[in-house]
C-alpha positions as CSV (number, residue, x, y, z in Angstrom):
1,X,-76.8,-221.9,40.1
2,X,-78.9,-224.9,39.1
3,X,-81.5,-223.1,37.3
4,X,-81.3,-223.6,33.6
5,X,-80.1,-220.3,31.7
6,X,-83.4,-218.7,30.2
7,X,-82.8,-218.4,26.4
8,X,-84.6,-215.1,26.0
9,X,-82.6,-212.2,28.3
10,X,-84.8,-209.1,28.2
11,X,-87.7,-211.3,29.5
12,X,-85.6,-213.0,31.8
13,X,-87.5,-213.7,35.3
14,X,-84.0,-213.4,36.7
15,X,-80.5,-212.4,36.7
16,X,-77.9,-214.3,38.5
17,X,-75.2,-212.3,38.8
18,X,-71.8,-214.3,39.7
19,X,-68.4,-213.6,41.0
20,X,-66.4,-216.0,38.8
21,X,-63.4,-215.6,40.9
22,X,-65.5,-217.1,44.2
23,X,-68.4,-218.2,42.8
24,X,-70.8,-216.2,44.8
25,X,-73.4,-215.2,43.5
26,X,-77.0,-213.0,43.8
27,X,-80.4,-213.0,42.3
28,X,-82.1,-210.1,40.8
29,X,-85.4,-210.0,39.8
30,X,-86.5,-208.4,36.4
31,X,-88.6,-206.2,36.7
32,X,-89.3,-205.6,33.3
33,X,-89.6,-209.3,32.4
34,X,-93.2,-208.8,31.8
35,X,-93.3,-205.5,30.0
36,X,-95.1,-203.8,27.1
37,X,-91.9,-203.2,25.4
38,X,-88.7,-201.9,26.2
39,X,-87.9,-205.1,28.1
40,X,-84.3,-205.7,26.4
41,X,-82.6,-202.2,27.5
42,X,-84.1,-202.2,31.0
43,X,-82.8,-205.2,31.9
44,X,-79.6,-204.0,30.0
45,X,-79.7,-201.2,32.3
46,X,-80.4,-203.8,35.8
47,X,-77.3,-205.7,34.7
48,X,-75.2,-202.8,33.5
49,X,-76.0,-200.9,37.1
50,X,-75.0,-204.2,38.9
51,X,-71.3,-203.5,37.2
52,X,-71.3,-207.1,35.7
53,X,-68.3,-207.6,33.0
54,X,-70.5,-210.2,30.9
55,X,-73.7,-211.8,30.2
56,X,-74.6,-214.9,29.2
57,X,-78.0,-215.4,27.9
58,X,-79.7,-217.8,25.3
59,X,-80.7,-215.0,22.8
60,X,-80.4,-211.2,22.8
61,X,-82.4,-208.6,20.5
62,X,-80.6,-205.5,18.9
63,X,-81.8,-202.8,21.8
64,X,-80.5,-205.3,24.5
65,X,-77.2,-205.8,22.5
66,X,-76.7,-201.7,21.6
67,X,-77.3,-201.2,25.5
68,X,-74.7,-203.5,27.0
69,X,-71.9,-202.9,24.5
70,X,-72.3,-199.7,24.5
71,X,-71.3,-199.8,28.3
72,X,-68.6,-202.1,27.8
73,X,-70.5,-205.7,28.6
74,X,-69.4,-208.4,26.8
75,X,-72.2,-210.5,25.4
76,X,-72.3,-214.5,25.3
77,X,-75.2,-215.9,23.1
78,X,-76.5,-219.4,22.5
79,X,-76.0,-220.5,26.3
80,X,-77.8,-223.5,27.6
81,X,-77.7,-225.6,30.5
82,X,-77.4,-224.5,33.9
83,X,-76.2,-221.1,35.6
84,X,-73.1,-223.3,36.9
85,X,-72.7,-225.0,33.5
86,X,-72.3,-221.7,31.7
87,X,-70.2,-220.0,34.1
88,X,-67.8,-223.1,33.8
89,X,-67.8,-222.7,30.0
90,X,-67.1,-218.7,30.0
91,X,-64.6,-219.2,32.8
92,X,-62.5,-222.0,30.9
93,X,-62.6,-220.0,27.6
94,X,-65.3,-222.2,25.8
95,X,-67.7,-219.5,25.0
96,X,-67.4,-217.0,21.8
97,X,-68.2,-213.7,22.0
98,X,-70.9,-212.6,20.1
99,X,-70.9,-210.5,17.2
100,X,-74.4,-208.9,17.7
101,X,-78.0,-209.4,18.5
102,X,-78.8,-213.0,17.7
103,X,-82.8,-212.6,17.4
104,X,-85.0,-210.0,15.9
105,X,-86.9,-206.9,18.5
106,X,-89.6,-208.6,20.3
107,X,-88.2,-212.0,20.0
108,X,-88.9,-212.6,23.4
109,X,-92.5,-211.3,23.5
110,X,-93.6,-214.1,21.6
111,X,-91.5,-217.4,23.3
């Protein structure tokens, strides 16, 4: 919960994934972090099979974004600070919603 949030979410080392209700949490490990391409709807598809509600990531490209709304997960852009910093921010209604991808394909690849 201390780690900082990682601003690119396809290429994500991890996912922390948090009950906001108690706070507990896990850690997943992406997998596809260092992938060829493809990275953003894999890890789409980790977080989507781990039936989170929302995700809160720095950036997130267009395949990412397509993948997780279409399955109903809201998306949270432009997150800094720490796991336990965001989470206090979406849970207290700071956080917008975003609108769409905030980065171009392959964004991640190359920061």
């Amino acid at each position: 919960m201390d780690s900082q949030v990682d601003p690119r979410f396809g290429r994500a080392a991890y996912f922390v994934i948090v009950d906001t209700e108690t706070m507990d949490f896990s850690v997943i490990e992406n997998e596809s972090a260092a992938a060829a391409g493809g990275a953003g709807i894999s890890s789409g598809k980790v977080v989507i099979d781990a039936d989170v509600e929302a995700v809160l990531t720095g950036n997130c490209g267009p395949n990412a974004e397509r993948t997780l709304t279409a399955a109903g997960v809201k998306l949270y852009t432009a997150v800094t600070g720490t796991v336990a910093e965001a989470v206090e921010l979406f849970k207290s209604g700071k956080l917008t919603e975003a609108a769409g991808p905030n980065v171009q394909p392959h964004f991640g690849m190359n920061n």
